[in-house]
C-alpha positions, 0 to 999 in steps of 0.5 A: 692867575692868568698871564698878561703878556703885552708886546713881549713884556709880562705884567705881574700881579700888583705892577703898573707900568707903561709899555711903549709899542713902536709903530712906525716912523714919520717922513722925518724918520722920527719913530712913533710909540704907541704908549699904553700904561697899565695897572694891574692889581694883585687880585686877579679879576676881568681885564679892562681896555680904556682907550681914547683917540682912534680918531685923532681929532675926538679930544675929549675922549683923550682928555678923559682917559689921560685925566683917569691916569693923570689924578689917578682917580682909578686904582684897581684893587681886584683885575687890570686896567690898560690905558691907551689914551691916544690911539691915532698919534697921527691924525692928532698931529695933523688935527685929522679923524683920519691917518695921513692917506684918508683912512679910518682907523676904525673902519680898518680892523683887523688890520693887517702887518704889511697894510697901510698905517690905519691897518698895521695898528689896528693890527698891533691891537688886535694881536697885542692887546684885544687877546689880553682883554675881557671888557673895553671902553672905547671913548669918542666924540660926535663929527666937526660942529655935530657935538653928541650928548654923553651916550654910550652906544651898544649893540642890544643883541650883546646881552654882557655889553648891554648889563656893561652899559646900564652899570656905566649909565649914561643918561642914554644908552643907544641901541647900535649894532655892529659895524664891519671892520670896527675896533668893536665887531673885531674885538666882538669876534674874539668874545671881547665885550666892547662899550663905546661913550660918545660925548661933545665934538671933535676938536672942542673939550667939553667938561661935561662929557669928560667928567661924565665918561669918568664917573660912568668908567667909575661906575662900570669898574665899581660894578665889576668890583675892580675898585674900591668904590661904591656907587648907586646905579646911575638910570639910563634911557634905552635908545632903541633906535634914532634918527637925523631930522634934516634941513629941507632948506639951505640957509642960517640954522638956529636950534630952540632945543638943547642937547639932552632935551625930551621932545615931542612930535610937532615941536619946533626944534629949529628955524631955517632963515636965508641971510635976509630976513625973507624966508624962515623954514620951521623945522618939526619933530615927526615923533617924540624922542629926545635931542641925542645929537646937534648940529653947532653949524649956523650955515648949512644946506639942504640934506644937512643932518641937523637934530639926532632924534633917539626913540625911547620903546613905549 
C-alpha cells in the first residue's frame, strides 16, 4: 500500500486527521497554520486534493470545501482525499486576491523556501503535499463584480484531465490551457492532474455555485470509485474557446441575458446608456455562444469586459 507522508506525519490506512503546516508569522508575531484535514480509506486507490482559497477573496470556493468537511457528506471508502479549504489565509484577512505585497499565489508556483510569502507556500505545496497526489480539484470564483457560471476549466490537451472534467460535469466544460507559474502547470510537470471549478464572484456566496462544486466533486469521486455513491453522468458543454464582448462606451451597463444563457449572433446582450437618458449603445453578439461569464457592474467604461461569450465546436 502506498505511503502518505504530509509535512513529517504519516497518514495510515483508515485514519483521518488534520495536520497544521506552520507558515509564517504576522506583523504581531502571531504564527499562521496551514491547516490541511485528511481522510483516508483503508482500500488503497487515487489521492484527491480538494482545495479552495488560493486567492484569498474567492469565498465561495472555501465555502464548498469546508461545507464537504463540515456535513461530511464525502467519506472515502476506497483511495484518500486531502481538504485544504483555505490556502491564502492572508489575502482572507485582508479581504484581498493577493498576499500582503501584491503578489498571486497562483502566479508564483513553484515557489521558492527563502521567496516571498506567495512563494514559500507555493512551495510548502509543491514539496508537501503535490507529491502525494494524483488528482486535484482546485475551487475559484470569477474577479470584483465579474461573477462566472459553475465551469470547470481544463486543458484539452490532458486527455486524463479532460475524462476527469466530463465525470465532474459542469454545465460547461472550458477549454483552458496551461499558465506559467500556475498551481495547475506545476502540479502538471510532475503528472499530477489538476481540474480547476469556477463559480459566482469574489466576495459574494453564491448557493448556487457551492452546491454545484459539490455534487460535481461527488461525481468525479464516484466516477473514481472513491465513494460509495452512485450517480449518472452529469452532460457537459465543450467550450473550445471564449471570448470577452467589450464596452465600446463609458457609461450605465444593463445586461438582458443572464448567466448560463444560449446566445446567438446579433443578439442584443446589453445596452450602454450616459446617466441621462440621451444616448444608449446596443451591445451585440458577434457569434453564437452561450453567456459563461457577467459582468455585475452597472457603471463601466469603454474596453471594460462585459459579457464572456464560450463557442461550442459546430
Amino acid at each position: 500500500m502506498k505511503e502518505l507522508v504530509i509535512n513529517g506525519v504519516r497518514i495510515r490506512p483508515g485514519q483521518t486527521i488534520n495536520i497544521d503546516i506552520a507558515i509564517a508569522r504576522l506583523p504581531t508575531h502571531t504564527l499562521i497554520d496551514l491547516p490541511v484535514y485528511i481522510k483516508r480509506a483503508k482500500e488503497d486507490g487515487p489521492v484527491v486534493l480538494i482545495s479552495g482559497g488560493v486567492h484569498g477573496d474567492e469565498i465561495n470556493g472555501i465555502v464548498a470545501v469546508r461545507r464537504m468537511l463540515e456535513e461530511e457528506v464525502i467519506h472515502p471508502v476506497k483511495g484518500t482525499i486531502i481538504f485544504i479549504p483555505l490556502v491564502n489565509i492572508y489575502g482572507f484577512l485582508s479581504n484581498s486576491r493577493t498576499f500582503p505585497d501584491g503578489r498571486d499565489l497562483n502566479r508564483s508556483f513553484p515557489g521558492s523556501k527563502r521567496g516571498s510569502l506567495a512563494s514559500q507556500i507555493a512551495y510548502i505545496l509543491m514539496n508537501d503535499v503535490i507529491p502525494m497526489v494524483d488528482f486535484g480539484l482546485d475551487f475559484h470564483t470569477g474577479g470584483r463584480m465579474l461573477s462566472n457560471y459553475p465551469q470547470i476549466r481544463v486543458d484539452y490537451k490532458d486527455k486524463k484531465a479532460l475524462e476527469l472534467a466530463k465525470a465532474f460535469g459542469a454545465y460547461f466544460t472550458l477549454n483552458s490551457p496551461l499558465i506559467d507559474k500556475s498551481f495547475r502547470k506545476e502540479a502538471f510537470k510532475k503528472r499530477k492532474h489538476i481540474l480547476v471549478y469556477e463559480g459566482g464572484e469574489s466576495m459574494r456566496l453564491d448557493d448556487f455555485a457551492v452546491e454545484e462544486a459539490v455534487l460535481g466533486t461527488k461525481r468525479m469521486l464516484a466516477y473514481l470509485g472513491m465513494i460509495d455513491e452512485k450517480f449518472e453522468q452529469s452532460p457537459t458543454l465543450l467550450i473550445q474557446e471564449s471570448s470577452w464582448v467589450r464596452a465600446k462606451v463609458s457609461g450605465i451597463f444593463s445586461a438582458s441575458v443572464r448567466l448560463g444563457d444560449e446566445i446567438k449572433k446579433g443578439q442584443i446582450l446589453a445596452k450602454i446608456s450616459d446617466p441621462y437618458g440621451r444616448v444608449k449603445i446596443p451591445i451585440k453578439a458577434i457569434h453564437n455562444g452561450h453567456v459563461i461569464g457577467l459582468n455585475n457592474n452597472p457603471v463601466v467604461n469603454a474596453g471594460d469586459a462585459l459579457v464572456h461569450v464560450g463557442r461550442v465546436p459546430i
